[in-house]
C-alpha positions in Angstrom: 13.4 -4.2 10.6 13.1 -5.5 13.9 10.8 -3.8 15.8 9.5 -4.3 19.4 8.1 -8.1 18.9 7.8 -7.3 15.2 9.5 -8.7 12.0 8.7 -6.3 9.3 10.2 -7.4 5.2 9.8 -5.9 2.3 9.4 -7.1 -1.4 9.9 -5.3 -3.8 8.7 -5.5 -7.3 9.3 -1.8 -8.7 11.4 1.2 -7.6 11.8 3.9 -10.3 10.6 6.7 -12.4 6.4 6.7 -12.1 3.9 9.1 -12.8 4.2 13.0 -13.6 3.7 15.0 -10.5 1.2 16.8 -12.0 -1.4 14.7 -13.0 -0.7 12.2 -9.7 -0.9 14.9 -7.0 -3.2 17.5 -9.0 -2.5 20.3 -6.3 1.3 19.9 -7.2 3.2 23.2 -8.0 6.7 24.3 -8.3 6.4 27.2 -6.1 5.5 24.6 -3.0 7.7 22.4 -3.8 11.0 24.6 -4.2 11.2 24.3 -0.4 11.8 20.7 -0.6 13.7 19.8 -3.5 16.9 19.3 -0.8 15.5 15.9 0.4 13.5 15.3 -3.1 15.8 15.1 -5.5 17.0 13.0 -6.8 15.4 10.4 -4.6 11.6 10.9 -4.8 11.2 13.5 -7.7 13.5 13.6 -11.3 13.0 17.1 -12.5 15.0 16.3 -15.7 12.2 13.5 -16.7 8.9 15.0 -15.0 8.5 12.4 -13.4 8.2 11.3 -9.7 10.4 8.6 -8.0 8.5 6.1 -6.6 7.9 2.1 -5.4 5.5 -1.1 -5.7 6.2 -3.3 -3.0 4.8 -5.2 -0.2 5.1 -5.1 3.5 5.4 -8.4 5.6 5.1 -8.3 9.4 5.3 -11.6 11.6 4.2 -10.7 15.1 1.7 -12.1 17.7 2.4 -15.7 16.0 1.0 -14.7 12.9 3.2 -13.8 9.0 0.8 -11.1 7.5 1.8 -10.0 4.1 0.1 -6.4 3.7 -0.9 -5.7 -0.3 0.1 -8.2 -3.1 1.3 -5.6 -5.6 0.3 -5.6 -9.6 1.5 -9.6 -10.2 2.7 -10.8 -13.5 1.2 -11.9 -16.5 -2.0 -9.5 -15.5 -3.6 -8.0 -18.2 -4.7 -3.9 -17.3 -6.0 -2.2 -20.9 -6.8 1.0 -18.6 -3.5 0.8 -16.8 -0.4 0.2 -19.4 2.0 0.5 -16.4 0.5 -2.0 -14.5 -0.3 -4.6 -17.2 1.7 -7.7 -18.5 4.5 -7.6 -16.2 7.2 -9.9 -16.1 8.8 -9.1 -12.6 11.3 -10.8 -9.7 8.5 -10.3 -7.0 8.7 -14.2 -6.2 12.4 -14.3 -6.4 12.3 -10.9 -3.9 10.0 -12.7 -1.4 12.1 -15.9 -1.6 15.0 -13.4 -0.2 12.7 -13.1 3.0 13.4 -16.5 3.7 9.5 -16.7 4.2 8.1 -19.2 1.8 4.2 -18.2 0.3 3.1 -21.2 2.3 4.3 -19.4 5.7 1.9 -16.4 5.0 -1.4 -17.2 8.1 -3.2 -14.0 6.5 -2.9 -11.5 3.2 -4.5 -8.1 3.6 -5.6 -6.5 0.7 -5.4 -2.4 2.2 -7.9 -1.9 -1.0 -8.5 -3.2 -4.5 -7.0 -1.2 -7.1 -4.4 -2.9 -9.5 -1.0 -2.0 -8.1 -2.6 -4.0 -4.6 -3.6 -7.1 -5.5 -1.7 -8.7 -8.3 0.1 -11.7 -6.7 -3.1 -12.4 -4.7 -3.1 -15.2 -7.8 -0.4 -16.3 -10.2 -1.0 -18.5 -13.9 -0.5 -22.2 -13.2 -1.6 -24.6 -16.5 -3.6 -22.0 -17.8 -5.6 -21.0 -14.2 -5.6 -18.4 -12.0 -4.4 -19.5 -8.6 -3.8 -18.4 -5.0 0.4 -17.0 -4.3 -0.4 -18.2 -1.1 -1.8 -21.3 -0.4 -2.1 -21.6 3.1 -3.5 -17.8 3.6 -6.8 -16.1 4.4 -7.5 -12.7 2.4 -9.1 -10.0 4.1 -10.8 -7.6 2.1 -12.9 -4.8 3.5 -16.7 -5.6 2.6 -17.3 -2.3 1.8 -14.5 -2.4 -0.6 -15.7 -5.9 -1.8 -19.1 -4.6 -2.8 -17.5 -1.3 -3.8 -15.5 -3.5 -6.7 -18.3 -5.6 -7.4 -20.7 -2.4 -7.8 -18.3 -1.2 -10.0 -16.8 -4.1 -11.9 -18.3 -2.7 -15.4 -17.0 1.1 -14.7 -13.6 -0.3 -16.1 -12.1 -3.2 -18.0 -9.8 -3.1 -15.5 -12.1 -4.0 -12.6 -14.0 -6.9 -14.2 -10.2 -8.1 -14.5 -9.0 -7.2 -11.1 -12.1 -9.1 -10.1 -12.0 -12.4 -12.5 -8.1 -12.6 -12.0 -7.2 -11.6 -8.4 -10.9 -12.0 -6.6 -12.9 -14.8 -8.0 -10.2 -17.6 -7.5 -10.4 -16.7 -3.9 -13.8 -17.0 -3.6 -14.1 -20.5 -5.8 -10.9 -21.8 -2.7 -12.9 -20.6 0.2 -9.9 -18.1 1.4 -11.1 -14.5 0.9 -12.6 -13.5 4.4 -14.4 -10.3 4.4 -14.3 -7.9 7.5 -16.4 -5.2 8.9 -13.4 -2.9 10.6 -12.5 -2.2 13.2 -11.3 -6.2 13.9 -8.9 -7.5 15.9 -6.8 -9.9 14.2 -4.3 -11.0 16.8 -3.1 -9.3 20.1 -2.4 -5.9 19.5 -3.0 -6.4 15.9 -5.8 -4.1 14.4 -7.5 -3.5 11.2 -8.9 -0.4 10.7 -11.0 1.7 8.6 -8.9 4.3 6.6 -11.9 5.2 3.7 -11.4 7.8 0.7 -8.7 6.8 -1.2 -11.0 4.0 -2.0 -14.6 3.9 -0.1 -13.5 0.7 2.2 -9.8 1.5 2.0 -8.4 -0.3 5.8 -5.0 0.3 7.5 -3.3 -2.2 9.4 -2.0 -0.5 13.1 0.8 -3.1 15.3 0.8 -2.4 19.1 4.4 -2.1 20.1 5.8 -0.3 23.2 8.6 1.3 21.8 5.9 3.0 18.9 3.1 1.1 16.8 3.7 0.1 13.1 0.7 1.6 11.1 0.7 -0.2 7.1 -1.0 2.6 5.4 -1.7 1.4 1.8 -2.4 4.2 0.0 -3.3 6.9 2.4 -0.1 8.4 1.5 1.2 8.2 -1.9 4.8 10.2 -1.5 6.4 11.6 1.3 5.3 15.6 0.1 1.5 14.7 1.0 3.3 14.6 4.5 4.2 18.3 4.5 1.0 18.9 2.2 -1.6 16.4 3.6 -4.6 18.5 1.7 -2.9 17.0 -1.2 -4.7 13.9 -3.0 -3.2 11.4 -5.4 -5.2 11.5 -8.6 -6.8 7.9 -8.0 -8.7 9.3 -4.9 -12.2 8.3 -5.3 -13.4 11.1 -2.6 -11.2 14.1 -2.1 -12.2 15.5 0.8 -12.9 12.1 3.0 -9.0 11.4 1.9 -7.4 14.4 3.1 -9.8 14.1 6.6 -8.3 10.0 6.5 -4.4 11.4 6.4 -4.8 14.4 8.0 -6.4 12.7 11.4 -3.1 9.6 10.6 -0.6 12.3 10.6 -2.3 14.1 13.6 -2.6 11.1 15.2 1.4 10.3 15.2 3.0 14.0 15.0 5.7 13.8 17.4 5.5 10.1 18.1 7.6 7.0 17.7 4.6 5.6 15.4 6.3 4.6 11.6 4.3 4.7 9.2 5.0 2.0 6.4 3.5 3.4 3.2 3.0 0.7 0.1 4.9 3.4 -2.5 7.4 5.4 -1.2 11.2 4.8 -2.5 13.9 4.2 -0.3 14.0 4.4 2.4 10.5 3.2 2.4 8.9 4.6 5.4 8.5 7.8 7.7 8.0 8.7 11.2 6.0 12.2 11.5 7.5 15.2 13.4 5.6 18.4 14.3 3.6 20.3 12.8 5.2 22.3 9.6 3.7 25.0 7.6 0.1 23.5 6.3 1.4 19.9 7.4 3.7 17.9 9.0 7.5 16.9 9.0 8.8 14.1 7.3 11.0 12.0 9.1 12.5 8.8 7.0 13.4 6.0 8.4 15.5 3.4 7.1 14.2 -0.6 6.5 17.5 -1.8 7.3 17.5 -0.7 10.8 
């Protein structure tokens, strides 16, 4: 998409059947969802497998002179014991980025919206047996509430202490993860911002434009229903109720705007504009990424 002064890509690395809508949106039921099954199905829900339709990917955006790749996906080769459907992938996410025609070494910053496994794969691929940095050239900004948040919890799950030796620590041993205190100001008109319940140091990452900002909103939104529903939380919320105040104030925020919203998991067309106010939530306007 060309935006305003923006360049936005994405890369892909999944698009498919993921989890059953049940246990990822808990508050899921039929009844509520009836309404909506003209625009779900078959492209974000497959009623004949249980399962919802969904995406891994990654958002680039080159704007105020600066390439910002915005979450790294789950990476390849990455073993997740907790998380089978993460763990020991073999994907085309490098070939998909090559597509950009951006090369890793064009990347000035890598944000890291939170730290859970599907965000931060390709921070680091294997080379000769070692972890090292996709992107050679880049800075990693993590949240340090989210840093500590990890490092507090690194023995909760195997998963963690992995996330951490195979994603983090080689960061820290090349000098290029850069922890922030939001809100910051990374270039003109381009802000990180605090976004917390999903995970406790969860940031967003808002692009000024004229014509309607660009707002990259990780995992404050999951699938386009939690637009319409916005009390609804994915299962991996770590607190509830400070992640439906987080999306409910987003939504609010851009109802009836020109503001798109550029979510890391929803399937084609990828991302959403928000109308007005619609029963307990908002509509759902898609937008399409080739525009």
């Amino acid at each position: 998409m060309k935006i305003g002064r923006s360049e936005v890509y994405r890369v892909q690395e999944y698009e498919g059947l993921g989890f059953p809508p049940k246990y990822h949106l808990p508050a899921w039921t039929a009844e509520a969802v009836a309404k909506h099954a003209d625009w779900m199905i078959p492209r974000y829900y497959a009623p004949e497998h249980e399962r919802l339709i969904g995406s891994v990917h990654s958002w680039i955006v080159r704007t105020s002179g600066i390439t910002v790749l915005v979450d790294t996906c789950s990476g390849n080769g990455k073993e997740r014991p907790h998380t089978p459907f993460f763990s020991m992938l073999e994907t085309s996410y490098l070939e998909h980025f090559a597509a950009t025609g951006i090369a890793p070494e064009d990347v000035d910053y890598v944000l890291c919206t939170h730290l859970h496994v599907d965000h931060v794969g390709w921070n680091t691929y294997e080379h000769l047996g070692r972890w090292i940095p996709t992107f050679p050239n880049a800075k990693y900004l993590v949240s340090r509430i989210e840093f500590e948040f990890l490092a507090e919890h690194e023995a909760e799950l195997e998963d963690n202490a992995r996330i951490f030796a195979d994603s983090i620590k080689p960061l820290i041993e090349t000098g290029q993860l850069l922890l922030l205190d939001p809100p910051f100001e990374l270039a003109e008109g381009v802000f990180i911002e605090p976004a917390p319940g999903h995970t406790p140091g969860h940031v967003l990452l808002r692009v000024q434009e004229s014509d309607g900002d660009l707002i990259f909103v990780g995992d404050i939104l999951h699938h386009p229903i939690q637009v319409w529903y916005p009390d609804w939380n994915s299962h991996a919320c770590r607190d509830g109720e400070q992640a439906t105040q987080t999306r409910r104030s987003l939504l609010e925020h851009c109802s009836g705007t020109s503001t798109t919203l550029l979510p890391g998991h929803f399937a084609a067309p990828y991302c959403c504009q928000v109308g007005g106010k619609s029963g307990l939530g908002y509509e759902c306007i898609f937008v399409a990424d080739d525009e």
